[in-house]
VOPAGU-2260 file (C-alpha; in pm, 1 decimal, decimal comma):
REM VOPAGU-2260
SITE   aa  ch    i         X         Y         Z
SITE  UNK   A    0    7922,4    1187,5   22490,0
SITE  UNK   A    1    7703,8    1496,6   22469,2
SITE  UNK   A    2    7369,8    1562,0   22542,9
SITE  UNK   A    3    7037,5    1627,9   22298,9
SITE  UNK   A    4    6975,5    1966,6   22329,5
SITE  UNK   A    5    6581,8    1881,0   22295,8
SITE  UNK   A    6    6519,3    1561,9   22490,5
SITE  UNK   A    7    6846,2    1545,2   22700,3
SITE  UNK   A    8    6947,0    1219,9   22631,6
SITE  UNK   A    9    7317,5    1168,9   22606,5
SITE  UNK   A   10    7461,4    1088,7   22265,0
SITE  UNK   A   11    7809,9     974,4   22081,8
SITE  UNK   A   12    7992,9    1263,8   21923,6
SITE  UNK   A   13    7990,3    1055,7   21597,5
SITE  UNK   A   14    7574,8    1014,0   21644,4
SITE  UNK   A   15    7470,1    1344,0   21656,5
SITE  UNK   A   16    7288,4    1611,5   21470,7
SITE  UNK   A   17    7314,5    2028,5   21371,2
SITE  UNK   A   18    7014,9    2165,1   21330,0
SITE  UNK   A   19    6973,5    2523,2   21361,2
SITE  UNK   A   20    7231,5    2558,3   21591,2
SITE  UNK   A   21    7153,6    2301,2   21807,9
SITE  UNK   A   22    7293,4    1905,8   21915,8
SITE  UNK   A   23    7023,4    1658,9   21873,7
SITE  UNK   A   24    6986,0    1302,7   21863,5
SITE  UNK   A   25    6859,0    1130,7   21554,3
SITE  UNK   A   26    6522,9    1121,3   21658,7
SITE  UNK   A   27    6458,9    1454,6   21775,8
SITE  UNK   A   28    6644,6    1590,0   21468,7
SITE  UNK   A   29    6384,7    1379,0   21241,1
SITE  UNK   A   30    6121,8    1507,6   21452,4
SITE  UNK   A   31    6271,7    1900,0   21390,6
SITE  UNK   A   32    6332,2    1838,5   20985,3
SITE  UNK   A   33    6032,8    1649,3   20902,7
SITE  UNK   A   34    5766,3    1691,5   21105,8
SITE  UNK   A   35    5364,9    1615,1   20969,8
SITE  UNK   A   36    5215,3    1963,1   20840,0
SITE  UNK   A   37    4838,2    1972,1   20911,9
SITE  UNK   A   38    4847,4    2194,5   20567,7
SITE  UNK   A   39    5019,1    1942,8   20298,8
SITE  UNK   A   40    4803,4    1914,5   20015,4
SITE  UNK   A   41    5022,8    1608,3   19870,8
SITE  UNK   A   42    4956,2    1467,0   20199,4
SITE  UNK   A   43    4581,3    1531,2   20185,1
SITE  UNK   A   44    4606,1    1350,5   19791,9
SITE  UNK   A   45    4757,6    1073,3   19932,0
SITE  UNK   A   46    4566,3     955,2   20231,7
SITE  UNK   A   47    4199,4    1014,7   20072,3
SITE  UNK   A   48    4344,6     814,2   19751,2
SITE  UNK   A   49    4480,4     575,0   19943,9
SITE  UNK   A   50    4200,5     532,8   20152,4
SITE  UNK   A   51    3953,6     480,5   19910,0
SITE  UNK   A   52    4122,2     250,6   19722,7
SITE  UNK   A   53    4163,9      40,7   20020,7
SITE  UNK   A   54    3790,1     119,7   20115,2
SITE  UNK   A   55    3832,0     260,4   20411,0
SITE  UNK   A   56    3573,3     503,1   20600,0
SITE  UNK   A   57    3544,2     676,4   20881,7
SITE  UNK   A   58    3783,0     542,8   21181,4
SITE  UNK   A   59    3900,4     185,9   20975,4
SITE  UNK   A   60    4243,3     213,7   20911,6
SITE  UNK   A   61    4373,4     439,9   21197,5
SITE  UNK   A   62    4575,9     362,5   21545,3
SITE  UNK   A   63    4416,5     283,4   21839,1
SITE  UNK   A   64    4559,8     649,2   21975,7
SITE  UNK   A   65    4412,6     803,0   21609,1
SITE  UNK   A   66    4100,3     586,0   21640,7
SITE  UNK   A   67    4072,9     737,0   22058,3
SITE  UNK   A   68    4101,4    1083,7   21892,2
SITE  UNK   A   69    3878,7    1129,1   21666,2
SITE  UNK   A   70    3586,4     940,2   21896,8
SITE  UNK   A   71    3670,5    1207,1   22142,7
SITE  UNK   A   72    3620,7    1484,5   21875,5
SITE  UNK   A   73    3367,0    1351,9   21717,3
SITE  UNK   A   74    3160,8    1281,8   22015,6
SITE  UNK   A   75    3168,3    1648,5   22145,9
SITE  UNK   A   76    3148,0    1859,2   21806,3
SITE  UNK   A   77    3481,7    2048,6   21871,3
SITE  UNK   A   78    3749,5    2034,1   22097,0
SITE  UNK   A   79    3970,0    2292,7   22202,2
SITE  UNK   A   80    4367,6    2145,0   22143,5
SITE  UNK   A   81    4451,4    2201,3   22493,4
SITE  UNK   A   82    4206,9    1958,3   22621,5
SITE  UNK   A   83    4315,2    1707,6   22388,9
SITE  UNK   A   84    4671,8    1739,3   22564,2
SITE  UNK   A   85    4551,8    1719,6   22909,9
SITE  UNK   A   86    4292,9    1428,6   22764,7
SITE  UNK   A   87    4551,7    1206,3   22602,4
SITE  UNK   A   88    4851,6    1274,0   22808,6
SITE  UNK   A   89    5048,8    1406,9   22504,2
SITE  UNK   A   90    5358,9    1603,1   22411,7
SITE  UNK   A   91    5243,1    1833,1   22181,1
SITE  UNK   A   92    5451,9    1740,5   21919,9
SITE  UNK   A   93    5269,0    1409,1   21935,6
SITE  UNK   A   94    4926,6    1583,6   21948,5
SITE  UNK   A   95    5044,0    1786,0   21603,2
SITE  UNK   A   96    5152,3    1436,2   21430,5
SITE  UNK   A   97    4866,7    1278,0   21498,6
SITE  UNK   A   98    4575,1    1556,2   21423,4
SITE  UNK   A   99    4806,6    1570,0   21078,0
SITE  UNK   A  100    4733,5    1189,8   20998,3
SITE  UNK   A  101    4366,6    1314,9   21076,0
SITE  UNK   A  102    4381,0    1599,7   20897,3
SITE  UNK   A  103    4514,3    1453,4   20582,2
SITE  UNK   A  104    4270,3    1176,7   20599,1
SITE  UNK   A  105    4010,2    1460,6   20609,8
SITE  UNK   A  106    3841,4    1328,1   20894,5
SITE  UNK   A  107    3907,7    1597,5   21166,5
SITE  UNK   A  108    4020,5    2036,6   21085,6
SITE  UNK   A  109    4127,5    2289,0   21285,0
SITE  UNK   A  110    3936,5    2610,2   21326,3
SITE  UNK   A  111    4022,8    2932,9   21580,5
SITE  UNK   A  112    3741,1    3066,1   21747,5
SITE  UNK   A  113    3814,4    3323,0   22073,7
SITE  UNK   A  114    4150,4    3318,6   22054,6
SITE  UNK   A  115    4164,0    2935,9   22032,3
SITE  UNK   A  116    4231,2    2654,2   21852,4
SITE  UNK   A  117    3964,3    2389,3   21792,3
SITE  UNK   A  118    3931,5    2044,1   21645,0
SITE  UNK   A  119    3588,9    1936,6   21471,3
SITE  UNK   A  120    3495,2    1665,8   21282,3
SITE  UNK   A  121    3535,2    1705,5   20947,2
């Protein structure tokens, strides 16, 4: 057995991953490969096609965690990232995935004012 050099979790020799030097597990190495981009313009193509076709607007269509985020952004104007983390109790690998779903599905963007990162409706 070894351990994930990310998450810690022991792992078989025969189940785990090189990636840039480091031992991961399977998930953390999918997490480290192919991670969500908030800047994908395929992505972006996708979703709003996809969504239209399927005629969704606004919140229809998202997670209940996706569908919790973008209320809370919407409701206040912007957000700065860091009190999305503390609001949703979120790794902030999580946080990235799921402002990229948002992203792509142009309902939320990322802005820097002060130094900071904000999220606003779209």
């Amino acid at each position: 057995m070894v351990e994930c050099d990310k998450c810690g979790r022991q792992i078989r020799e025969s189940e785990k991953y090189q990636y840039h030097s480091q031992t991961l597990c399977e998930e953390c190495y999918i997490d480290a490969r192919f991670s969500a981009k908030a800047c994908d313009p395929w992505a972006v193509y996708s979703a709003t096609r996809f969504r239209q076709r399927m005629g969704l607007k606004n919140a229809q269509g998202l997670t209940e965690l996706q569908r919790a985020i973008y209320d809370f952004v919407k409701s206040r104007g912007k957000v700065a990232k860091e009190k999305l983390l503390e609001s949703f109790n979120l790794a902030e690998s999580e946080l990235q995935v799921q402002l990229a779903i948002l992203r792509h599905c142009q309902l939320v963007k990322a802005f820097k004012e002060d130094g900071r990162i904000y999220i606003a409706p779209f």
